[in-house]
VEXPA-656142 format. One record per atom (N, C-alpha, C): x, y, z negated; atom name. Coordinates in pm, whole numbers. Layout:
(lummar (X; Y; Z); "CA")
...
***
This chain:
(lummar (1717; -1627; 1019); "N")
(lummar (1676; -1557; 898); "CA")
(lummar (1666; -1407; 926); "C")
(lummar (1577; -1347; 878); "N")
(lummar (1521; -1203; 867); "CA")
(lummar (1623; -1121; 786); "C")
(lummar (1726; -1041; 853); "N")
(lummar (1814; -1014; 720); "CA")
(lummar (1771; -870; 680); "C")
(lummar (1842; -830; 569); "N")
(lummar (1798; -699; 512); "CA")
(lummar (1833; -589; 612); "C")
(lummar (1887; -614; 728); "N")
(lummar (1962; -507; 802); "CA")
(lummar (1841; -462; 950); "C")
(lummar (1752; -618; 923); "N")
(lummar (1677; -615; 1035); "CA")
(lummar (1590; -571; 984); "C")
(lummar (1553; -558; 847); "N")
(lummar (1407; -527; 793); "CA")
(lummar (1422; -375; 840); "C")
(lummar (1525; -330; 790); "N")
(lummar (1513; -164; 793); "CA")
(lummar (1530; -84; 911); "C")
(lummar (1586; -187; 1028); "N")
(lummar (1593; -195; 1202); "CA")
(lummar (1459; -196; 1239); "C")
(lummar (1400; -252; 1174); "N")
(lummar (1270; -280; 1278); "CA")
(lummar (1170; -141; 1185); "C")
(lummar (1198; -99; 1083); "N")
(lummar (1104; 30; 1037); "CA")
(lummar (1159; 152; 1134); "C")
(lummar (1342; 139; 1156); "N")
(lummar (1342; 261; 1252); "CA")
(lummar (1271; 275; 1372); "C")
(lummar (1276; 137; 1443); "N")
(lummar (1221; 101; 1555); "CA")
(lummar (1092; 159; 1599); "C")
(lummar (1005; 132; 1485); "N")
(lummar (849; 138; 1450); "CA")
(lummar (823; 287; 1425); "C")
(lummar (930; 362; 1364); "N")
(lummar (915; 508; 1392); "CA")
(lummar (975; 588; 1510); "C")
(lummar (1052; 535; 1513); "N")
(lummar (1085; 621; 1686); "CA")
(lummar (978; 583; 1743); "C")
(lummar (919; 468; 1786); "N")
(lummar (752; 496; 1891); "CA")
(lummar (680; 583; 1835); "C")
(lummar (659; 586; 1689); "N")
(lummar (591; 712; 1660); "CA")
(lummar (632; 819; 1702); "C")
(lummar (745; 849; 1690); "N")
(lummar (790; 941; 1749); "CA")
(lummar (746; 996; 1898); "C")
(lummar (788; 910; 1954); "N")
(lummar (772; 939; 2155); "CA")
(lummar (638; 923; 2164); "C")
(lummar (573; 893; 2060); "N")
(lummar (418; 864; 2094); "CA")
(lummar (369; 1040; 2046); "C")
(lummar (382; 1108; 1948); "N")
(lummar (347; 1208; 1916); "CA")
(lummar (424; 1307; 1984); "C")
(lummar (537; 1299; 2024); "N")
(lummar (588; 1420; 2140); "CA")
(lummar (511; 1392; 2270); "C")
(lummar (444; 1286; 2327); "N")
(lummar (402; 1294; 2438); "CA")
(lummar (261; 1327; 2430); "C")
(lummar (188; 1343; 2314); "N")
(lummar (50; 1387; 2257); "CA")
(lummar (77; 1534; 2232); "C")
(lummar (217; 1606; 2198); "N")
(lummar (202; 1725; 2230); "CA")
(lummar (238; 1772; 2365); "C")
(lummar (314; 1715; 2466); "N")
(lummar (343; 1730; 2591); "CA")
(lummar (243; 1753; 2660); "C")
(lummar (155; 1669; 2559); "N")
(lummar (12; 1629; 2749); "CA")
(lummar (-122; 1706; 2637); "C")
(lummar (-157; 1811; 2565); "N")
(lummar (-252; 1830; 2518); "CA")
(lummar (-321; 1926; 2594); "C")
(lummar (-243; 1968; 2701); "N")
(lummar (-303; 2015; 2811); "CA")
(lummar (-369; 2012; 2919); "C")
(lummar (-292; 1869; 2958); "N")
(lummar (-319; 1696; 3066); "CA")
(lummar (-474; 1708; 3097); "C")
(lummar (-532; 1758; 3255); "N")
(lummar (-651; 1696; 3306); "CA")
(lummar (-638; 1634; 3391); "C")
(lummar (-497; 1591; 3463); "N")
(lummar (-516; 1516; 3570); "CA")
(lummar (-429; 1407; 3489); "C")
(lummar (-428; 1281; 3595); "N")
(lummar (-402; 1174; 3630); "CA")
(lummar (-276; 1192; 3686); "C")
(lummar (-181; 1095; 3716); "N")
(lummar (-94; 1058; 3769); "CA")
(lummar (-81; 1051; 3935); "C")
(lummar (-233; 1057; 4012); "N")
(lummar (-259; 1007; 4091); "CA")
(lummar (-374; 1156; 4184); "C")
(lummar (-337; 1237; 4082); "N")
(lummar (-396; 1377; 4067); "CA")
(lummar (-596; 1384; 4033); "C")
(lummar (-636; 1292; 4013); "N")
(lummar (-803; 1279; 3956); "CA")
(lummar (-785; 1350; 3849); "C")
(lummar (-911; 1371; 3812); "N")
(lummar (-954; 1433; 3720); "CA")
(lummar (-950; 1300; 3584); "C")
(lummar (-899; 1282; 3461); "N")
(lummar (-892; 1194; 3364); "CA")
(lummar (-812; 1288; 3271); "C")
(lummar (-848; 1402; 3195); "N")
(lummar (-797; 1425; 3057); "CA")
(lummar (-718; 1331; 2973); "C")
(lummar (-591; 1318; 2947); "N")
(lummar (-541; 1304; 2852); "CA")
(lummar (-580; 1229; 2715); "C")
(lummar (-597; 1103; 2668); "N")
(lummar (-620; 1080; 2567); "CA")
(lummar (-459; 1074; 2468); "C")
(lummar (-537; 1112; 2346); "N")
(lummar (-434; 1121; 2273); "CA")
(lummar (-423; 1000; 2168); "C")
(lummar (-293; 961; 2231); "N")
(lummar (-257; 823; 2153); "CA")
(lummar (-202; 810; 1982); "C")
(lummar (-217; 698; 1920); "N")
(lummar (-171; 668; 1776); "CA")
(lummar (-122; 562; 1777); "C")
(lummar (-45; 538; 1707); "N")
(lummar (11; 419; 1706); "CA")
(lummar (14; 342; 1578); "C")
(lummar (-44; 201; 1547); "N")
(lummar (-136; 65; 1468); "CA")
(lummar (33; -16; 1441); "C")
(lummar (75; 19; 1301); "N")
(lummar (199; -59; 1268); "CA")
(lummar (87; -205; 1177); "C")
(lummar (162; -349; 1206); "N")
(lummar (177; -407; 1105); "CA")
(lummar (294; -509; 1068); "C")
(lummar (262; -597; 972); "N")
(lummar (351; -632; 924); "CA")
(lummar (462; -776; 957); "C")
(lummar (583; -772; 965); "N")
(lummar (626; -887; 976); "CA")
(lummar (700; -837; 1117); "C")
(lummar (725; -1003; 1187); "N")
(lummar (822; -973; 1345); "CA")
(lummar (767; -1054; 1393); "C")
(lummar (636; -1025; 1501); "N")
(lummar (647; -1174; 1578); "CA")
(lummar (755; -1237; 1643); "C")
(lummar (822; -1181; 1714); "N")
(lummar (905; -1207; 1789); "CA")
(lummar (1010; -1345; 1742); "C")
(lummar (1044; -1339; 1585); "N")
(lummar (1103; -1412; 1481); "CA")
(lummar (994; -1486; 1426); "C")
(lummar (909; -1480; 1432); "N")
(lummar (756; -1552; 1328); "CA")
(lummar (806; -1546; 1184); "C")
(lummar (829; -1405; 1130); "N")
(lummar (852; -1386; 996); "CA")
(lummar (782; -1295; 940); "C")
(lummar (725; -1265; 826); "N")
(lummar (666; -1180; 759); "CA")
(lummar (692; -1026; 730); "C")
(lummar (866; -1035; 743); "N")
(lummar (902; -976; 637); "CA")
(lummar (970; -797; 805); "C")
(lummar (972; -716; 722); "N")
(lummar (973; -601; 849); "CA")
(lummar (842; -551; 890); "C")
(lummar (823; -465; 975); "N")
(lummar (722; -423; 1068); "CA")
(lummar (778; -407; 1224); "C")
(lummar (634; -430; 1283); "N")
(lummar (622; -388; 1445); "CA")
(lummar (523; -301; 1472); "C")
(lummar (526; -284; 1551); "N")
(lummar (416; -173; 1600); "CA")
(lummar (310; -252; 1698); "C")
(lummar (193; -297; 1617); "N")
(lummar (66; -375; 1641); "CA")
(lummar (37; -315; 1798); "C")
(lummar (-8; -215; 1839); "N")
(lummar (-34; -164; 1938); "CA")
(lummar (-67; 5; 1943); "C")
(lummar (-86; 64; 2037); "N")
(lummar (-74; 227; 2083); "CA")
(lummar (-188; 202; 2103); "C")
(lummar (-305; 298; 2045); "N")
(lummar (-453; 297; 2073); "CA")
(lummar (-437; 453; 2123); "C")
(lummar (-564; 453; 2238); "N")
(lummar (-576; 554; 2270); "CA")
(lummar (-736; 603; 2209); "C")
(lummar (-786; 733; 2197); "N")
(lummar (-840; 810; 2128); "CA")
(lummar (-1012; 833; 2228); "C")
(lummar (-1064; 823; 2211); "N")
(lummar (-1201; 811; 2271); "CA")
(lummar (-1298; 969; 2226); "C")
(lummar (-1201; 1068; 2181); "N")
(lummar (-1291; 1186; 2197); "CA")
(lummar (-1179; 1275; 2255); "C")
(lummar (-1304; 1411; 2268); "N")
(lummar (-1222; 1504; 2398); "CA")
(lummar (-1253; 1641; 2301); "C")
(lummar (-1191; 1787; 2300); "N")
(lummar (-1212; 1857; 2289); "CA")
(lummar (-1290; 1942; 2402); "C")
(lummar (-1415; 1969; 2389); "N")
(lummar (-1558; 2016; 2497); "CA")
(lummar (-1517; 2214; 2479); "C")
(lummar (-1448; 2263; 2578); "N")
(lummar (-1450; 2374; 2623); "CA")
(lummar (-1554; 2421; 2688); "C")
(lummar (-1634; 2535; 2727); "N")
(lummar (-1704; 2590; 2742); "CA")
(lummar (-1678; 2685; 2866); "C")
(lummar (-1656; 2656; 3012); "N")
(lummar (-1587; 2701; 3082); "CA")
(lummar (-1659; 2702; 3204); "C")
(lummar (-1784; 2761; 3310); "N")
(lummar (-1871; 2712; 3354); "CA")
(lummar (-1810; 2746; 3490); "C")
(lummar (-1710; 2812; 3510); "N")
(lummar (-1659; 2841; 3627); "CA")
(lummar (-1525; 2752; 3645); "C")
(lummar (-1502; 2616; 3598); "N")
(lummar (-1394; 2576; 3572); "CA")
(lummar (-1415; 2467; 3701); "C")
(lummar (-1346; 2422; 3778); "N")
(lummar (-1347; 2295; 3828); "CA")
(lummar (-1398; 2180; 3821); "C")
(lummar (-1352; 2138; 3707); "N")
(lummar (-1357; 1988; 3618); "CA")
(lummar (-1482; 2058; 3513); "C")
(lummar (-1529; 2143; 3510); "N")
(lummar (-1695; 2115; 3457); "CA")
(lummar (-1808; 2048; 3479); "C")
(lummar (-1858; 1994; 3377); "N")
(lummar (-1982; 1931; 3396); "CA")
(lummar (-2100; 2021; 3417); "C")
(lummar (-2236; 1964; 3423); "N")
(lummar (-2360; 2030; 3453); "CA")
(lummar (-2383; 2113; 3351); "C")
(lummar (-2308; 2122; 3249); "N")
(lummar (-2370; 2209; 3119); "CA")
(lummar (-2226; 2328; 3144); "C")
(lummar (-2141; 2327; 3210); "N")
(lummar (-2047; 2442; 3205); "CA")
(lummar (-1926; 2350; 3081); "C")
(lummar (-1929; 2221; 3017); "N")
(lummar (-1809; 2187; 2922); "CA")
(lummar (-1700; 2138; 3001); "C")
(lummar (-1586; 2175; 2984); "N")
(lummar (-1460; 2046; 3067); "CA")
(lummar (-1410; 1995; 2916); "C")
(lummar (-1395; 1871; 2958); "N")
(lummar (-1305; 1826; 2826); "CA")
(lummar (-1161; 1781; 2887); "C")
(lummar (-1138; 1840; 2781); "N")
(lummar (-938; 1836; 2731); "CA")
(lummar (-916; 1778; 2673); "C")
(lummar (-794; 1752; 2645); "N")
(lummar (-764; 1629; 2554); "CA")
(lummar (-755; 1660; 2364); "C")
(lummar (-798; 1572; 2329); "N")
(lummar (-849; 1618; 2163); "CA")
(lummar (-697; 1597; 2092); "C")
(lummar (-602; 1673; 2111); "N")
(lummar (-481; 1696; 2048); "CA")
(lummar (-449; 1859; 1957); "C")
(lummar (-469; 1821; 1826); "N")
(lummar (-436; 1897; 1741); "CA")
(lummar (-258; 1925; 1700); "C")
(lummar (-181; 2056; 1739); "N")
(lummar (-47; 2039; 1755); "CA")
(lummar (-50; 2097; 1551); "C")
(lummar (-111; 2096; 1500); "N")
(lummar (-68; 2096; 1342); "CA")
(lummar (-97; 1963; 1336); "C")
(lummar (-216; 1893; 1342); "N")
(lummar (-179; 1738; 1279); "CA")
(lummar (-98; 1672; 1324); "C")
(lummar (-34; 1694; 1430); "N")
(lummar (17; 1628; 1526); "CA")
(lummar (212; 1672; 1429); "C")
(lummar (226; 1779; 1436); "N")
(lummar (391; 1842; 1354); "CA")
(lummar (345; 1768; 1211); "C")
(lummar (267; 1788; 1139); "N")
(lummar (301; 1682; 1000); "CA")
(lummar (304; 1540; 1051); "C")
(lummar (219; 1461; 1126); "N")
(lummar (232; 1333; 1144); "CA")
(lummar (359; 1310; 1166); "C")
(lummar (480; 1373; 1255); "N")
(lummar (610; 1399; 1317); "CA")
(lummar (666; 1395; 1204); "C")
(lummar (625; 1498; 1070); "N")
(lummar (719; 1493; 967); "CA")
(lummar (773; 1406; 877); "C")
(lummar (601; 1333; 890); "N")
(lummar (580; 1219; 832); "CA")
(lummar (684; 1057; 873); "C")
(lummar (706; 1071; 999); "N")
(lummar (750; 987; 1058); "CA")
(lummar (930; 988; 1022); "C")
(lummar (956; 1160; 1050); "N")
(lummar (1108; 1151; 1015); "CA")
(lummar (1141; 1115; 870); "C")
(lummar (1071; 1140; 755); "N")
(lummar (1080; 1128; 624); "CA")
(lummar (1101; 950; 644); "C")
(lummar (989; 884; 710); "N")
(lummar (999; 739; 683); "CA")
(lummar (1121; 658; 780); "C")
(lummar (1181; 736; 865); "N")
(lummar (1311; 720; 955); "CA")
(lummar (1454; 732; 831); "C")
(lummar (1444; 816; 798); "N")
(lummar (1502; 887; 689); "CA")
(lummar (1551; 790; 571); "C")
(lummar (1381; 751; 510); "N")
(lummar (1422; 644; 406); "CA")
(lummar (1449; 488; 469); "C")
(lummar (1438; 493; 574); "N")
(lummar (1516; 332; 655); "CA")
(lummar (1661; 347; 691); "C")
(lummar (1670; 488; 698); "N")
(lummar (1828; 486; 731); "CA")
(lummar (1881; 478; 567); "C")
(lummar (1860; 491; 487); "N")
(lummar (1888; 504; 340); "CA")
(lummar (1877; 448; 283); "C")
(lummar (1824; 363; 307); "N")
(lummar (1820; 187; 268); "CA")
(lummar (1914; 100; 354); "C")
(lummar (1969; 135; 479); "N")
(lummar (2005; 103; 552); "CA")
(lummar (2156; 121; 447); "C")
(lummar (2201; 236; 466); "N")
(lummar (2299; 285; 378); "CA")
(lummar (2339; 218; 213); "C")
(lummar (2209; 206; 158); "N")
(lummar (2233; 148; 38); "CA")
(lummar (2278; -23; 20); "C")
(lummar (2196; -118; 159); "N")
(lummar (2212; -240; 147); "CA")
(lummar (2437; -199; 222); "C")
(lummar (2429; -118; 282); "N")
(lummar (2592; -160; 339); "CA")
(lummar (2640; -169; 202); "C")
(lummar (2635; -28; 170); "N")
(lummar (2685; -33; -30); "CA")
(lummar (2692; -118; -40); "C")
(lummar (2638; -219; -100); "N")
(lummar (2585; -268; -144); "CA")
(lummar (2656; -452; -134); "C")
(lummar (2703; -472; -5); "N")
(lummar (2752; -543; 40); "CA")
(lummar (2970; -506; 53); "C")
(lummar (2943; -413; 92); "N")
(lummar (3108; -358; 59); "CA")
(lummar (3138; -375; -123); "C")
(lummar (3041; -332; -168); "N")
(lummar (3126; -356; -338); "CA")
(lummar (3110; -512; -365); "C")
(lummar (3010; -623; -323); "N")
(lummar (3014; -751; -317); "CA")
(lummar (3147; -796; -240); "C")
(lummar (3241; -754; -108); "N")
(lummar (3312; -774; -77); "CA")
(lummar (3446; -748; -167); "C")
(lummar (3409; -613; -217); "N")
(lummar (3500; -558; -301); "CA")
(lummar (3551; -662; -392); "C")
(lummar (3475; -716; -510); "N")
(lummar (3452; -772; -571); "CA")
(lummar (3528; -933; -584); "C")
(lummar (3514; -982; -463); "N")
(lummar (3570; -1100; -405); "CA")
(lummar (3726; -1102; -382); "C")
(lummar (3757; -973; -338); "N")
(lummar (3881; -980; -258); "CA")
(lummar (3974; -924; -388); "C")
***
């Protein structure tokens, strides 16, 4: 059974990747190389929550569907640059660090209200104990 403790486990869960997903979109908004040192700009990732646990085959909670990466580039204008194309553009990675700090804010607010629900179901269960004893 899916308990109330896991529902609000698996929303923290689902925001901490947001999390490490948007600190590493501001880490790398600089990123033109590769791992392997090539030339590959940085795409900037988001992350696709839905609903339920597969893992349990239950409805009830969220997971994090998958990390999509971003298919446009910010086109600089740089004709003496290395990594330029025939027109003088290099593209960088299309990471905006203001949308990027509210999305973050966004994420702790919804961390926030899972821990607080988290908090309310213990309540919640201690005065049911209470109650008994």
């Amino acid at each position: 059974m899916f308990g109330l403790f896991d529902i609000s486990t698996s929303g923290l869960v689902a925001q901490r990747v947001r999390l490490e997903t948007i600190a590493s979109n501001l880490a790398n908004q600089e990123t033109l190389l590769d791992s392997s040192g090539a030339y590959a700009p940085w795409r900037r990732r988001s992350v696709e929550f839905a609903a339920g646990d597969p893992s349990h085959g239950t409805s009830m909670g969220t997971h994090v569907a998958a990390i999509r990466e971003g298919e446009s580039f910010d086109l600089r204008y740089q004709p003496g640059h290395p990594y330029a194309d025939d027109r003088g553009y290099v593209r960088y990675p299309d990471v905006d660090p203001v949308f990027e700090q509210v999305d973050a804010l966004d994420a702790v607010r919804a961390y926030e209200a899972n821990i607080a629900a988290v908090e309310a179901t213990k309540s919640m269960f201690a005065s049911a104990l209470a109650i008994l004893a």
